[in-house]
N, C-alpha and C positions, 0 to 999 in steps of 0.2 A: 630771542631764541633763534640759534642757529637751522638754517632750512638746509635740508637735503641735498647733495649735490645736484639733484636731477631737479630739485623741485626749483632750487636756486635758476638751472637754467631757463625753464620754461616760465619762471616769474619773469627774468630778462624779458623774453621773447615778447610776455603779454606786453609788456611795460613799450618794448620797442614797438607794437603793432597795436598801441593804445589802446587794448582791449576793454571794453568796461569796469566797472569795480575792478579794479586793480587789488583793493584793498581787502575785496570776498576771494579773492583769489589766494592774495595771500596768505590772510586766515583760513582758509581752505587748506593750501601744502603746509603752514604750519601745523595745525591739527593733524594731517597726516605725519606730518615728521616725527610729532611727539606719540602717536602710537606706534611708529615705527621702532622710535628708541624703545617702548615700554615693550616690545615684544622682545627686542634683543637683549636685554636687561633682563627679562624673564627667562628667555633662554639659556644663560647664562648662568645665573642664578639655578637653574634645575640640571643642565649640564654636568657637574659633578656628582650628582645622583644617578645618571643615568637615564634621565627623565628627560624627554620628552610636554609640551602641553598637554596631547591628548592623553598621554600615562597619565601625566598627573591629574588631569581631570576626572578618570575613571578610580584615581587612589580615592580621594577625595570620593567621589559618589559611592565608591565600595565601603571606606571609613564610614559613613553613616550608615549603612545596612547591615548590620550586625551577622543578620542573616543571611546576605548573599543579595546578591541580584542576578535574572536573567541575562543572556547578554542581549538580548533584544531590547531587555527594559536600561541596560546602560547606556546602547544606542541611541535611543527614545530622548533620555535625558541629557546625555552626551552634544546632541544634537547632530551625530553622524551614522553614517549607513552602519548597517551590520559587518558589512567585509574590513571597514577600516576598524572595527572593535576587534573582531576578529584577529588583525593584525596585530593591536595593541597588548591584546591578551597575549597573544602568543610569545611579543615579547616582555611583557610581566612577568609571566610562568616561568620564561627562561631563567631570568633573573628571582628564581622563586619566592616574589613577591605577591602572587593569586596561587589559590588552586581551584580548578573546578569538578567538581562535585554535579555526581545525577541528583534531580532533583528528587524529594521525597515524593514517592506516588508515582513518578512517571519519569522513569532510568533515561530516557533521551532526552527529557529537557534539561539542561545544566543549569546551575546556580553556581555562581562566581565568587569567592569570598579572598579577604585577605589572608596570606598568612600570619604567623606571628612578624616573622623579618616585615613581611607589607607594613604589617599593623604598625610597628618601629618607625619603620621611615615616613609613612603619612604623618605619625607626630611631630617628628623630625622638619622635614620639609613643610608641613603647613604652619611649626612655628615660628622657619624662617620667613615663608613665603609674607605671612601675615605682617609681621613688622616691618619687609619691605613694603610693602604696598601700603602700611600705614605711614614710611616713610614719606613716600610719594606727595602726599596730601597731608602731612604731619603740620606744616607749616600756615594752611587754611585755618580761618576760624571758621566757626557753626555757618553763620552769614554767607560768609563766602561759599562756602562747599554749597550752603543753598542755592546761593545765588550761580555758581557752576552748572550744578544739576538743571537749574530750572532756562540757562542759555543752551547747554546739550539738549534740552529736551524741545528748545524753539526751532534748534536747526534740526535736528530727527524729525522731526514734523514739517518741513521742507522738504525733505527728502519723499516723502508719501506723495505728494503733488508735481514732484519734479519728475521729467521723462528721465530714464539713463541714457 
């Protein structure tokens, strides 16, 4: 697997200044690279929609709530502050894919829901998105993707112990 150009350099570096595991190292910038590419691949991929990650994270968590969500409880689940949903929203709406709605009971709290066009394109895009991502991993058997998960989850567990 081709490594980064940056990562390429600093592998040099370790290699020239004999730095320990040479070879954690390099497993190290390759797993970086290859989330690197999956991000730009992802990007891409949602780019002709207009979309954004965190858009499309909030389609998707809107697509399952029929009824709407808060935008505090999108945040929540989003895993980002309120001001960046805030933005996200904002340019959803533009692109009149949400509307927000007073909530029933109480006119200041909002409830966020899709429109129909939203509603459209979540199906659109998530059954792109989905067969990419099945592409990714298309070629693992059951074994393997276990055996994947279960070395992601040696080195995540590293990281807990490790200083930054």
């Amino acid at each position: 697997m081709a490594l980064e150009q940056k990562y390429q350099a600093l592998l040099q570096q370790a290699q020239q200044r004999q730095l320990p595991d040479i070879e954690g190292i390099r497993l190290c910038f390759q797993t970086l690279s290859l989330a690197a590419r999956i991000d730009r691949d992802c990007a891409t991929l949602l780019a002709p929609h207009g979309l954004s990650e965190g858009r499309f994270v909030l389609l998707f968590l809107l697509d399952a709530a029929p009824g709407g969500l808060a935008p505090a409880a999108l945040a929540e689940q989003a895993g980002v502050t309120r001001a960046t949903v805030t933005g996200l929203l904002d340019g959803l709406e533009r692109e009149a894919l949400i509307e927000r709605h007073a909530a029933p009971g109480d006119r200041r709290a909002l409830r966020i829901q899709l429109t129909r066009k939203g509603q459209q394109m979540a199906k659109t895009v998530f059954a792109q998105h989905s067969r990419w991502i099945a592409s990714l991993y298309g070629n693992l058997s059951d074994p393997e993707r276990q055996q994947l998960t279960a070395l992601l989850a040696k080195v995540a567990r590293n990281l807990q112990g490790a200083a930054p």
